[in-house]
C-alpha positions as CSV (number, residue, x, y, z in Angstrom):
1,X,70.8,98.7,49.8
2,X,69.9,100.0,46.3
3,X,70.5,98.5,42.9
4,X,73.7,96.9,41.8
5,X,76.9,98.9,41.1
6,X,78.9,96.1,40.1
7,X,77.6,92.8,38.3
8,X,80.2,90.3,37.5
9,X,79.8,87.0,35.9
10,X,82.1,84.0,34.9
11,X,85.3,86.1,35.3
12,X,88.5,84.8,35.3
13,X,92.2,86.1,35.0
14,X,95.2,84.2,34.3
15,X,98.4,85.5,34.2
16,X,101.3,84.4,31.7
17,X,104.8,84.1,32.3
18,X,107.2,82.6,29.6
19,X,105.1,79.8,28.3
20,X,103.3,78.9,31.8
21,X,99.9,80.4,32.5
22,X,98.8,81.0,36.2
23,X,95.1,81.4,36.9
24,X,94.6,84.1,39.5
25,X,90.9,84.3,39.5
26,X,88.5,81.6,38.2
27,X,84.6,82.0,37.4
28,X,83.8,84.5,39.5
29,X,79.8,85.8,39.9
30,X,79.7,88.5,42.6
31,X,76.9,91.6,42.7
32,X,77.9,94.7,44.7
33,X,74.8,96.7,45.0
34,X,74.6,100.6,46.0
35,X,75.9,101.5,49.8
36,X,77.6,98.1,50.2
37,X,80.6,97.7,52.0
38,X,82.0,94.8,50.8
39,X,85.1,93.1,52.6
40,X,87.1,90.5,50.4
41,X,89.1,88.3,53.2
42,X,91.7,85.3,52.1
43,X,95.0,83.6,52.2
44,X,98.0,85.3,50.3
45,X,97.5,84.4,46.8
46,X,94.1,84.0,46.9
47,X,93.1,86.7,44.1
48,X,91.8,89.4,46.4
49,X,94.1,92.1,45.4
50,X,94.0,90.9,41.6
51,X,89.8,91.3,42.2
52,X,90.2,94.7,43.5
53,X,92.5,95.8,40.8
54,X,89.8,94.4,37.8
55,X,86.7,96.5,39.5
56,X,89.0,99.6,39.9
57,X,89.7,99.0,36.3
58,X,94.1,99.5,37.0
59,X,93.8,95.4,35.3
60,X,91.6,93.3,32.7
61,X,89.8,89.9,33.1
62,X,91.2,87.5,30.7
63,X,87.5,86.4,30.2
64,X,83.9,87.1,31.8
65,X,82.2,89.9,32.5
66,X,82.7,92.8,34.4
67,X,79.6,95.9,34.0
68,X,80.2,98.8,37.3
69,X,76.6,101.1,36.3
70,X,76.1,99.1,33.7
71,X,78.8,99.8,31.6
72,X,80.8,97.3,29.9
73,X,84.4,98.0,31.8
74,X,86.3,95.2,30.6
75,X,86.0,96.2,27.2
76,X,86.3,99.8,26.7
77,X,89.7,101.5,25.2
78,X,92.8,102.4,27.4
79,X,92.0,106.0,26.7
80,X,88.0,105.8,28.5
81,X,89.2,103.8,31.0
82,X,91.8,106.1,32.0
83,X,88.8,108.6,32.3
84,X,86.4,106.0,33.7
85,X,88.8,105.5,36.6
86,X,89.1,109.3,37.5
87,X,85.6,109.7,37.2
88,X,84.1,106.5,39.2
89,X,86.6,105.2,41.2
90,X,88.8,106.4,44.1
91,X,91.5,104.1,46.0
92,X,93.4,103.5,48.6
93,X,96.4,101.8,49.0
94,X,98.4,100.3,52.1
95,X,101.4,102.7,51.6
96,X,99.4,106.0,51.0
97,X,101.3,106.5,47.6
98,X,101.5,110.2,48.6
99,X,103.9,112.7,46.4
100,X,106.6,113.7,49.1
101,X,107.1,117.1,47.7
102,X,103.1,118.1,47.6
103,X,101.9,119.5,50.7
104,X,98.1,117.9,52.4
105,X,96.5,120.4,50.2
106,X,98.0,119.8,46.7
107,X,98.3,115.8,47.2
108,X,94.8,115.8,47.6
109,X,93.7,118.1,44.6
110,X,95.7,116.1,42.2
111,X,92.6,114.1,40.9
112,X,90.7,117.6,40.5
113,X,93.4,118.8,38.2
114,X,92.2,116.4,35.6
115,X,88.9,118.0,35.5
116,X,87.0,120.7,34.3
117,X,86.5,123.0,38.0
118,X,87.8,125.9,38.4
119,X,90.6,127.0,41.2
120,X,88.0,128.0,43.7
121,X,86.0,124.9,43.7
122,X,88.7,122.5,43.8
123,X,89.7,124.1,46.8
124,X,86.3,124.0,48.3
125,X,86.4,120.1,47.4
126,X,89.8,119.3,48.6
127,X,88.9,121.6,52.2
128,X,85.7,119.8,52.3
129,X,87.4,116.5,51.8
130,X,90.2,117.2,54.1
131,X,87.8,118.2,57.0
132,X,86.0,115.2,56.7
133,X,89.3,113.2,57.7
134,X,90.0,115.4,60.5
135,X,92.8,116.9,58.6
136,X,91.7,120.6,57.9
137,X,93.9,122.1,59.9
138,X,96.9,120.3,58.6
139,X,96.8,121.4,54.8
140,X,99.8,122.9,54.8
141,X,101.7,119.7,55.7
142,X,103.6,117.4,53.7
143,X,103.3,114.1,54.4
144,X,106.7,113.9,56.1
145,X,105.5,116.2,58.7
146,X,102.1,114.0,59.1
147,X,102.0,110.3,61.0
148,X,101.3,107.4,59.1
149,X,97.9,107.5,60.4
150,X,97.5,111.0,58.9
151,X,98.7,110.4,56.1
152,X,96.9,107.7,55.1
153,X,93.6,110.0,56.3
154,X,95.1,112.2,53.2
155,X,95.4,109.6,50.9
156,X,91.5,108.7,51.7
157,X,90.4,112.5,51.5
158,X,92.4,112.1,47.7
159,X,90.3,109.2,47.0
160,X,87.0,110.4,47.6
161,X,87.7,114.5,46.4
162,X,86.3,113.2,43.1
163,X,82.8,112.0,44.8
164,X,83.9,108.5,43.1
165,X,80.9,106.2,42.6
166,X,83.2,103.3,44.1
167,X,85.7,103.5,46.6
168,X,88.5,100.6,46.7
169,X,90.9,100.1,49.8
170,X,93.7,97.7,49.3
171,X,95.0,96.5,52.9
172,X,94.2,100.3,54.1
173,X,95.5,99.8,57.8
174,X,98.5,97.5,56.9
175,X,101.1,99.7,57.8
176,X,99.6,101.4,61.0
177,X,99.6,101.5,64.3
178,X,96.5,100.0,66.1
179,X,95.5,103.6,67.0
180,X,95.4,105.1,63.6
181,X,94.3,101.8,62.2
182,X,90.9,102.2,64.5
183,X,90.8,106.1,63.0
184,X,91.3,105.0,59.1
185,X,88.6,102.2,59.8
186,X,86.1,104.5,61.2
187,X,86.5,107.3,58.6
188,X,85.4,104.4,56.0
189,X,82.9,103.2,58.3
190,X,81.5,107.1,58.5
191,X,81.9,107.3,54.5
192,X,79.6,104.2,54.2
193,X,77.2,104.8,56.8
194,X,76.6,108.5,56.8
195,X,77.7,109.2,52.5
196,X,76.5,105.8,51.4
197,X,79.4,105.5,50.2
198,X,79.7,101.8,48.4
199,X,83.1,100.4,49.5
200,X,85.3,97.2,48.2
201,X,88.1,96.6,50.9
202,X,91.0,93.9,51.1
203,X,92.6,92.9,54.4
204,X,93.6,90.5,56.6
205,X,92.5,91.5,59.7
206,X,89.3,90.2,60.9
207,X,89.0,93.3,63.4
208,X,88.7,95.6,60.1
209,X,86.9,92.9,58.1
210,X,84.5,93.5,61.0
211,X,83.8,97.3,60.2
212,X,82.5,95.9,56.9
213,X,78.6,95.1,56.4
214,X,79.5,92.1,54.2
215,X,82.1,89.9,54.1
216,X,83.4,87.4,51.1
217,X,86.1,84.9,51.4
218,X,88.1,83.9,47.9
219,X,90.3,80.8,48.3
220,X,92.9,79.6,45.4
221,X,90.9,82.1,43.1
222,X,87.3,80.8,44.0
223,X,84.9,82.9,45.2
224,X,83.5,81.2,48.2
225,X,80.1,81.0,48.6
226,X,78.2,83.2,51.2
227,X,79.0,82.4,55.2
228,X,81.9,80.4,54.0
229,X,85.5,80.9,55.0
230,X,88.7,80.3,53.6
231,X,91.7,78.1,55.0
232,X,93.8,79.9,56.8
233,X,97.5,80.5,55.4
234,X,99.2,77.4,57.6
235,X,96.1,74.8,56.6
236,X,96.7,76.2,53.1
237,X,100.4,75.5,52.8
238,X,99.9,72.2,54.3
């Protein structure tokens, strides 16, 4: 492991609703250092998604801190952190958010278009990202002529065609088969291992929690200390 990437401390969110607040997250200290990849497990409503979203910087803390290489995320304009998140951060959803009418090629170059490279080396990015999913041969596709399992593979070569210093993965397997699940799940195991690539996924499924190298639990907004897990949904709801 090598130094910190993400430092947070005392962070909380609460959401607010008419004239009802609802806490979401609450005190949260978590470091994520360099080549981690870091697993947040819990019950529905537990925060994990609403965690993933503030390090990605797509939501704000209501309070706390939040530094990802030592910047100051939580506090920097709209405009930046629009930039920030191109720059730093590539994700993954659970329904591949792919743009039907862009083939393989173009879905995946969309992140390139906001930067400064020229034609020829966004294609050598996108090829190079597209072959490291197994999906090189397919660039001509669009994603209703791919799987689910391939097109989430495209949605993870879009993610990472930026070289992002964090990659986030929100319930990455939720939609697929248990075939393309185990393919998606070593890709980012492959990404970690081989690219040191530092990872921050959310799931349910202790089978993929298993690919991760660490594994934190967050329970009614609470981080859970290390080793511990949370209730399951059923004890929860009891």
């Amino acid at each position: 492991m090598g130094k910190p990437v993400v430092e947070i401390q005392g962070l909380s969110k609460i959401f607010k609703r008419d004239s009802f607040e609802i806490p979401a997250l609450e005190n949260i200290n978590l470091v994520i250092e360099e080549g981690e990849f870091l697993c947040l497990m819990g019950p529905s409503g537990s925060g994990k998604t609403t965690l993933l979203n503030i390090i990605a910087g797509i939501d704000r803390p209501t309070s706390g801190e939040l530094r990802v290489l030592n910047e100051d995320v939580a506090r920097v304009s709209e405009d930046r952190l629009a930039a920030w998140r191109n720059s730093h951060v590539g994700f993954v959803f659970q329904t591949f958010n792919l743009i039907p009418v862009l083939n393989a090629f173009e879905n995946v170059e969309l992140p390139l278009l906001l930067t400064k490279l020229s034609a020829e080396e966004r294609r050598k990015h996108v090829l190079a990202a597209l072959n490291l999913v197994g999906l090189g041969e397919r660039i001509h596709h669009y994603p209703r002529q791919l799987s689910g399992g391939q097109e989430q593979r495209v949605a993870i070569a879009r993610a990472i065609v930026t070289d992002p210093t964090l990659l986030m993965a929100d319930e990455p397997t939720g939609d697929l088969d248990a075939q393309s699940a185990e393919e998606v799940l070593d890709i980012l195991s492959r990404l970690n291992r081989d690219y040191k690539k530092t990872i921050v996924m959310v799931t349910h499924d202790p089978h993929a929690a298993s690919h991760a190298t660490i594994t934190r639990h967050l329970e009614k907004g609470r981080l859970l200390p290390l080793g511990v897990e949370a209730m399951n949904e059923q004890q929860v709801q009891a």
